[in-house]
C-alpha positions as CSV (number, residue, x, y, z in Angstrom):
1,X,112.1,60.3,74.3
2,X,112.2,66.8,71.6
3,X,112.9,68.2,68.8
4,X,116.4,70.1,68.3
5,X,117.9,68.1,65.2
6,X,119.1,64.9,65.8
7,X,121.6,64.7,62.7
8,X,123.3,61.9,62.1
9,X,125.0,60.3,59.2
10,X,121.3,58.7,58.3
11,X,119.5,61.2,60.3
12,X,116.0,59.4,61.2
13,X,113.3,60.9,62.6
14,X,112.7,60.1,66.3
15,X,110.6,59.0,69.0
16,X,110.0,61.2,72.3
17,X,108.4,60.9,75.1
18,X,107.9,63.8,78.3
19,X,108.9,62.3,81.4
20,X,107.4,63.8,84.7
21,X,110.5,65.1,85.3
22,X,111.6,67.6,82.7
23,X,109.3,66.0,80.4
24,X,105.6,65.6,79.7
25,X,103.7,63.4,78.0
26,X,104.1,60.9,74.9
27,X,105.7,62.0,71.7
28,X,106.2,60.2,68.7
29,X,108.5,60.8,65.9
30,X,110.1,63.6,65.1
31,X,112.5,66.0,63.4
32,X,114.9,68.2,65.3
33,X,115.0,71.4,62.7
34,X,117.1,73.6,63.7
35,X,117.7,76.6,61.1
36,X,120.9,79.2,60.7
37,X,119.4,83.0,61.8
38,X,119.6,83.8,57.8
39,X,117.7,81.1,57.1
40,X,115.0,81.3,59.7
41,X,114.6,85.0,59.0
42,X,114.5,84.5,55.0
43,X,111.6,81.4,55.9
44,X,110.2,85.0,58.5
45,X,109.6,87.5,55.2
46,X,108.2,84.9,52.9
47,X,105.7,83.1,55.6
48,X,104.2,86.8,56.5
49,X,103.7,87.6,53.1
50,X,101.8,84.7,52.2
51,X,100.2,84.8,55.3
52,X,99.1,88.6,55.1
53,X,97.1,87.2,52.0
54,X,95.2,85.0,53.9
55,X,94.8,86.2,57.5
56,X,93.7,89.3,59.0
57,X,95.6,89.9,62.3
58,X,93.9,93.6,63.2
59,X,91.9,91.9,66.1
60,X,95.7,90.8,67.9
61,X,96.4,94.5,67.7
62,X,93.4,96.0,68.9
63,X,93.5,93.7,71.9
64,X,96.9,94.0,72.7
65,X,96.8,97.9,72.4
66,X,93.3,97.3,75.1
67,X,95.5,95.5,77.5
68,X,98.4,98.1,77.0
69,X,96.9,101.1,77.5
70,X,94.1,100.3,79.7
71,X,94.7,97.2,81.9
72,X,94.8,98.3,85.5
73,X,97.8,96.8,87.1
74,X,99.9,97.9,84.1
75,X,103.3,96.1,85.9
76,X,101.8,93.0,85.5
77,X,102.3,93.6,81.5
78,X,105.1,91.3,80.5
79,X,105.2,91.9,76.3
80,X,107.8,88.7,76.5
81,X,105.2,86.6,78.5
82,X,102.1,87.8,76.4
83,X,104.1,86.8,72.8
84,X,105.0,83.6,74.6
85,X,101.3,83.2,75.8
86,X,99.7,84.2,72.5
87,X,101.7,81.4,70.7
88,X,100.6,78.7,73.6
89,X,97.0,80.0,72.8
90,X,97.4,79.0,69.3
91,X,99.2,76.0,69.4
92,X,96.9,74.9,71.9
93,X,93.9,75.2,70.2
94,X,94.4,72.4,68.1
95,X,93.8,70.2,71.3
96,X,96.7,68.2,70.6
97,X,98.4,66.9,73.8
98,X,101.7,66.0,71.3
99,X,102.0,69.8,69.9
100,X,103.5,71.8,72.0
101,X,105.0,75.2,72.4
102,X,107.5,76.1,74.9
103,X,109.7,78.7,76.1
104,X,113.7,78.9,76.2
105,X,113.5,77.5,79.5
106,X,111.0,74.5,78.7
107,X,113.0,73.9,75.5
108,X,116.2,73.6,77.4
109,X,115.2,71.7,80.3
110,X,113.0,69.6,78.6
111,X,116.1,68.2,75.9
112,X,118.3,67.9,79.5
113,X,115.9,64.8,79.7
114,X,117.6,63.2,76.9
115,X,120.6,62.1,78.0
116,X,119.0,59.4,80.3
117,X,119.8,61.5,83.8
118,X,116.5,62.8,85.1
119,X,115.3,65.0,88.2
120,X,112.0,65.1,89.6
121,X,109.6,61.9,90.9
122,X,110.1,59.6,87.6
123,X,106.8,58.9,85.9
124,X,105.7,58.8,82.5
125,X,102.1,60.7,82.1
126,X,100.3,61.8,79.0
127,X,96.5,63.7,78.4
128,X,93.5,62.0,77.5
129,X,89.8,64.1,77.8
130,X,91.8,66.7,79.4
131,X,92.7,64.6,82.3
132,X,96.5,64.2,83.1
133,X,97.3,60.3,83.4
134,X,100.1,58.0,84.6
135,X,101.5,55.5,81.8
136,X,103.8,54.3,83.7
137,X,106.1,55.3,87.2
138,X,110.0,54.9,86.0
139,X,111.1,51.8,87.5
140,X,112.9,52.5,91.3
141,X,111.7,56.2,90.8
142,X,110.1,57.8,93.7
143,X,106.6,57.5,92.3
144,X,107.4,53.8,91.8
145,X,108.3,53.4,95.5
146,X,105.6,55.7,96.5
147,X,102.9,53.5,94.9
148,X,102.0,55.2,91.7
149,X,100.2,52.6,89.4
150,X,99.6,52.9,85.6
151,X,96.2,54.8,84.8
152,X,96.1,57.1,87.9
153,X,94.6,60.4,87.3
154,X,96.6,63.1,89.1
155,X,93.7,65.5,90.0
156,X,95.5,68.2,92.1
157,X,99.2,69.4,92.6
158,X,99.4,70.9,95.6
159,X,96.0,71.4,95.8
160,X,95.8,73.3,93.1
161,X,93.5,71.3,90.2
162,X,95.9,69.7,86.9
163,X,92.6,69.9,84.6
164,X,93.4,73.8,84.7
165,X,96.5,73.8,83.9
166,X,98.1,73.5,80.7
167,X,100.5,70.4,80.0
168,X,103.9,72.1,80.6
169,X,102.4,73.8,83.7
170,X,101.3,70.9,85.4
171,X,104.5,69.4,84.7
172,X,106.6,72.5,85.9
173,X,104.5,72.3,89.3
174,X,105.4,68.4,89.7
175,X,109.2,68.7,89.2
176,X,111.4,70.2,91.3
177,X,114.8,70.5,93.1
178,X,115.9,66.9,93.9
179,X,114.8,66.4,97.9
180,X,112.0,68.9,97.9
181,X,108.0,67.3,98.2
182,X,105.4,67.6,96.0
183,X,101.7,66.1,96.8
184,X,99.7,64.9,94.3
185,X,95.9,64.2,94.6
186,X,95.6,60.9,92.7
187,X,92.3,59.1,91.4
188,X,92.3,55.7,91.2
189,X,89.3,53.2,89.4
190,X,90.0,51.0,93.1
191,X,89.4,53.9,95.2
192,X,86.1,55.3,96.3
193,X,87.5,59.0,96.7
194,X,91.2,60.5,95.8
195,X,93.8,60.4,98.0
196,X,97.3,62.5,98.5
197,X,100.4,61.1,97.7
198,X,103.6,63.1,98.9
199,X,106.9,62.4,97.1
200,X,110.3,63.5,97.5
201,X,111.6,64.4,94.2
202,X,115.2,62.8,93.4
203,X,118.0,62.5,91.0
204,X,116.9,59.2,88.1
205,X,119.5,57.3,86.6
206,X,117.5,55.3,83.9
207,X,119.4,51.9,83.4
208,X,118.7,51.5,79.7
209,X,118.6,47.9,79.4
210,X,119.0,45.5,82.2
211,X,119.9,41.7,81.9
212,X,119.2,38.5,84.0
213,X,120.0,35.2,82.7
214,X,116.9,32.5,83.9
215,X,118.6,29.3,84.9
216,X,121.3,29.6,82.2
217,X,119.5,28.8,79.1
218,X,117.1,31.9,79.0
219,X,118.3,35.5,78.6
220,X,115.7,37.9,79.6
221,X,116.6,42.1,78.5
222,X,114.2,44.7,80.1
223,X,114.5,47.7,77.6
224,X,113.3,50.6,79.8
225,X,113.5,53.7,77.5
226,X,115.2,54.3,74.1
227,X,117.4,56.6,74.4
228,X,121.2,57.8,73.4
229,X,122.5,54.7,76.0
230,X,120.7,52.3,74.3
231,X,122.0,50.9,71.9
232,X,125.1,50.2,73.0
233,X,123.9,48.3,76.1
234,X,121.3,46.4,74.4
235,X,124.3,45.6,71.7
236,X,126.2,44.8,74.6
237,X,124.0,42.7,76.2
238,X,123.3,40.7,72.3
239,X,126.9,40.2,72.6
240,X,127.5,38.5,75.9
241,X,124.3,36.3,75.4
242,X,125.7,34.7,72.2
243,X,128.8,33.9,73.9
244,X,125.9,31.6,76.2
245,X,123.9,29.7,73.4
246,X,120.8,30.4,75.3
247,X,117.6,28.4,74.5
248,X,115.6,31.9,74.1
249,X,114.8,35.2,74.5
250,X,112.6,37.7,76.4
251,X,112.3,41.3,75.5
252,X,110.6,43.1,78.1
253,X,109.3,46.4,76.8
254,X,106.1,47.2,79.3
255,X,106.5,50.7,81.2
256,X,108.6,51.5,78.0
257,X,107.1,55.1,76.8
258,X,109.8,55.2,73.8
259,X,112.5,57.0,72.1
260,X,114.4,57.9,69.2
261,X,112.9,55.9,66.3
262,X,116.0,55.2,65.2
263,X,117.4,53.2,68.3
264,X,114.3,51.3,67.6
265,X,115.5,50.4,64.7
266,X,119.1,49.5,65.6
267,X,117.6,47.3,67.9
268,X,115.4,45.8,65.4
269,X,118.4,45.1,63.8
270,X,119.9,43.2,65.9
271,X,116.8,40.6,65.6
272,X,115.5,40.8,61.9
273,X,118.0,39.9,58.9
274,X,119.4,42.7,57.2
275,X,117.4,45.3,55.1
276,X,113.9,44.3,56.4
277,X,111.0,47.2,56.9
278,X,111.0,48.2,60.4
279,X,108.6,50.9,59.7
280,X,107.0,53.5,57.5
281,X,106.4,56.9,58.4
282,X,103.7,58.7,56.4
283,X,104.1,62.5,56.4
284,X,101.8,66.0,54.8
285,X,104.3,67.8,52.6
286,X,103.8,71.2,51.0
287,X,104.1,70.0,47.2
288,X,105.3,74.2,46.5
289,X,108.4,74.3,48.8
290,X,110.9,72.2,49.2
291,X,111.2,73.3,52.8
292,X,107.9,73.5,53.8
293,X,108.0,77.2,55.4
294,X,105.5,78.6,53.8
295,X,101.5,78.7,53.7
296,X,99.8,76.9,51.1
297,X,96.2,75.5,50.7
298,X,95.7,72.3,51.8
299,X,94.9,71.1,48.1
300,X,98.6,72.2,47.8
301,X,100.0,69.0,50.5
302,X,100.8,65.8,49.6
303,X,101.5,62.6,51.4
304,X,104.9,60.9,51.5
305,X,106.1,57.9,52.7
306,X,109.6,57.2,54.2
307,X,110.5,53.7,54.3
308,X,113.1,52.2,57.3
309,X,115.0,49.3,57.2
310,X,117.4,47.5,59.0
311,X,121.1,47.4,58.5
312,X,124.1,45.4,60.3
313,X,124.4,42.2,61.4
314,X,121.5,40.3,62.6
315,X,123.3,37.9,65.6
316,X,120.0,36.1,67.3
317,X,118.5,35.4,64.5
318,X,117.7,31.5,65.0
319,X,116.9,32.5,69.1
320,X,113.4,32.2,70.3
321,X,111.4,35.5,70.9
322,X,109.3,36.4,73.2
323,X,108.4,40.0,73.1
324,X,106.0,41.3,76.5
325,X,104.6,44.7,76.1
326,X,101.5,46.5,78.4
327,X,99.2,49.6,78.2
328,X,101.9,51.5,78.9
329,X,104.5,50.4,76.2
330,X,104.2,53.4,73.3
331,X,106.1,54.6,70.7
332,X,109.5,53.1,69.7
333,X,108.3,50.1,71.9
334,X,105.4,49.6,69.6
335,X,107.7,50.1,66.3
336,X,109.7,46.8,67.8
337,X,106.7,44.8,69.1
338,X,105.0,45.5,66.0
339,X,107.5,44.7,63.8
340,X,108.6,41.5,65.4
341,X,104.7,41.0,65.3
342,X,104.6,41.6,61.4
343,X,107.6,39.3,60.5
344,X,106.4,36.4,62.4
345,X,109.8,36.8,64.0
346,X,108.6,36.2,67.8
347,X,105.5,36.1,69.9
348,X,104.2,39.0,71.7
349,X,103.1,38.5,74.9
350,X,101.4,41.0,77.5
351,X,98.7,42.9,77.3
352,X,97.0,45.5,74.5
353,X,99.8,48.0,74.3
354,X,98.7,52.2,74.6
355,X,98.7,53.0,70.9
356,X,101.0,55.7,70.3
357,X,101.4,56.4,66.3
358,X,101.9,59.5,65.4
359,X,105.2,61.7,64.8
360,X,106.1,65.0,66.0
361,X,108.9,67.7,64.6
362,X,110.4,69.8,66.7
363,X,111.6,73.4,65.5
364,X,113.8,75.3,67.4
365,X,113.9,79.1,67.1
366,X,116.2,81.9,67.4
367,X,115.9,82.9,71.0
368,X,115.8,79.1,72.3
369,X,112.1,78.0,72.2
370,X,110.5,75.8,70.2
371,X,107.3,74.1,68.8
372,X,106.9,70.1,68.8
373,X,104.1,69.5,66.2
374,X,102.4,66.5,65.2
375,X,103.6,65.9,61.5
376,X,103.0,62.6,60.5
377,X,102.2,58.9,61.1
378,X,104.4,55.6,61.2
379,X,103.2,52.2,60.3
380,X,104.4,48.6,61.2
381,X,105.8,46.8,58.3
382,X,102.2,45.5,57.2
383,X,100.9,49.2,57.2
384,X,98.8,48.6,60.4
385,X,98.3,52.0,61.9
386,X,97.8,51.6,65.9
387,X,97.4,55.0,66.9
388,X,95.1,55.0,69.6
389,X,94.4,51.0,69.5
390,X,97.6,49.7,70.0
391,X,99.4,46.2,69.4
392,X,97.4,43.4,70.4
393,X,99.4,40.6,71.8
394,X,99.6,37.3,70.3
395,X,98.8,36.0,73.4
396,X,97.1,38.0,76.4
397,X,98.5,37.7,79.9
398,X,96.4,39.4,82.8
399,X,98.5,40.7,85.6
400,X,95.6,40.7,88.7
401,X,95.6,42.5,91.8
402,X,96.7,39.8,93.6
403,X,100.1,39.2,91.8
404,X,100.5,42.5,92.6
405,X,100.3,41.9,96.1
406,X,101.9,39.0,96.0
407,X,104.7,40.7,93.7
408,X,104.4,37.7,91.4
409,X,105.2,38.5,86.9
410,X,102.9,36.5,85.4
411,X,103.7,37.8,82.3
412,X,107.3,37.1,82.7
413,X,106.6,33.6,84.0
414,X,104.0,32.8,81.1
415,X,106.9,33.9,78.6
416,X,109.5,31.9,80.3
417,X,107.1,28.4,80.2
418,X,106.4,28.9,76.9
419,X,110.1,28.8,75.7
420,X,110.9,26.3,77.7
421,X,108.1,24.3,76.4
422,X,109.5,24.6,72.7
């Protein structure tokens, strides 16, 4: 759910996510580090002179003096755009879809999509073998009602092919100005050849958490994103269903791409007893600097390991669980699932979830743009890492083509049976 610093009395690192909107991708964790300009410039002179030691940057030089002095069409020379475009090179080359670069502009539009108001067509994507996927559309987004289904490739925008692009490009080209078109080519595993999908772009208003009580003795929450709202409606919501003694409940976090880690927690919170791991985050620290600013050997890095637990007032403690989760639940979902998994608190139901473990920091420079770098790891409480495998359910509910057709929840109806069968 981007990295300026998120402080906080407890300041946790946090979940994000890039929504196809002013977003892009899946994040995990992260630190929002945002230095004073004496600061940044003091961590300026002493990176450059360790790095001098180690790197020679003559080659830089001698290519950008080529392009300066020779390139024909010398007013397409942008010095801003070719420093902004070096550092995209670089960061880029570690072909990690969750470390990103991004100018003024990117940074700033991209942490507008924190607040839980969104513009553009509303779908969750991320990068795997270079291919730009769908997790999930936004629920009552325009890709929703357009028919965008979890796992579509989107092979062209506008014609022009995504696999070319870089990340923030592709996503630049899909936003747009609420009520203007875009038309995506879309591959799907169902379909012989790709097809064109047109959707008008539109203001998003993600509801949080939304509530429906199942014949009065069954409260079922849909957690749709976890971000600043949250909390307070989920706590809301805890609140009002006490007030009903229900029988059970359902936790429905599928099409949930995450959040701030630590709204994962306060929820958590809210269904553990007090002071119990939610999760452990395992980070690479430079053992030399207490800051971490400067280059050092790799023999010089050390791992630590950041323990969270939870704190309040559990209030649905002795309520059945039932926690449902898909292949596009990452992130923050996966910290609850998993940890409601770990303490035997619930049952998880669904299918295998998308596996989305790592943590990212986000360091925002002096003239507005930033870097969001993978930095670490998190854990569930019993130290399974499911980067890239995912929580598997407890037990596995198939949605088929035909219940979507017939617009039938088997998942939510297999969770509903089994509490009322306890």
């Amino acid at each position: 759910m981007s990295y300026q610093y998120k402080k906080s009395a407890n300041p946790l690192q946090y979940i994000i996510f890039f929504i196809i909107t002013f977003a892009f991708g899946w994040f995990a964790a992260g630190l929002n580090t945002e230095h004073s300009v004496e600061a940044q410039k003091d961590d300026i002179e002493a990176y450059v002179f360790e790095f001098k030691k180690e790197v020679d940057l003559d080659l830089y030089w001698i290519v950008w003096k080529e392009l300066t002095e020779k390139y024909y069409e010398q007013e397409l020379l942008d010095e801003g755009s070719m420093i902004y475009g070096s550092i995209k090179g670089m960061v880029d080359s570690l072909n990690d879809p969750y470390t990103v670069f991004m100018t003024p502009q990117e940074s700033e539009e991209f942490t507008s999509s924190l607040d839980g108001t969104l513009e553009g067509i509303g779908a969750e994507l991320t990068v795997e073998d270079q291919q730009l996927i769908i997790v999930a559309p936004l629920r009552k987004s325009p890709a929703e009602k357009a028919g965008l289904l979890p796992g579509d490739i989107i092979y062209k925008i506008e014609g022009e092919l995504a696999a070319e692009m870089n990340l923030i490009d592709a996503i630049m080209n899909i936003r747009g100005e609420k009520g203007t078109t875009v038309t995506l080519t879309i591959i799907r595993k169902t379909v012989t050849e790709p097809f064109d999908v047109s959707i008008v772009r539109d203001s998003i208003d993600i509801e949080s958490v939304t509530v429906e009580e199942i014949d009065g003795d069954i409260v079922y929450l849909s957690v749709n994103q976890f971000n600043d709202k949250t909390k307070d409606e989920f706590g809301k919501a805890i609140s009002e269903m006490i007030l009903s003694e229900p029988n059970g409940l359902i936790v429905d976090l599928r099409y949930n791409g995450g959040g701030y880690l630590d709204i994962a927690v306060d929820l958590l919170s809210y269904l553990l007893p007090s002071k119990t791991l939610a999760v452990t985050l395992k980070e690479t620290v430079d053992s030399s600097s207490s800051t971490s600013t400067t280059i050092t050997s790799k023999s010089d890095s050390k791992t630590s390991t950041n323990k969270y637990y939870t704190n309040g007032n559990p209030k649905v403690l002795d309520v059945p669980l039932v926690v449902i989760v898909n292949e596009s639940s990452a992130s923050a979902s996966e910290i609850v699932a998993g940890a409601i998994q770990d303490h035997q608190r619930g049952i998880v139901f669904g299918n295998q979830s998308f596996g989305k473990g790592t943590v990212q920091e986000v360091e925002t420079f002096l003239d507005g743009s930033s870097i969001r770098l993978t930095v670490a790891k998190w854990f569930t409480p019993d130290g399974r890492d499911i980067d890239k495998n995912g929580i598997t359910p407890d037990i596995i509910v198939d949605i088929t083509e035909e219940d979507i057709i017939n617009k039938y929840d088997a998942q939510k109806e297999a969770a509903i049976e089994y509490l009322n069968n306890l």
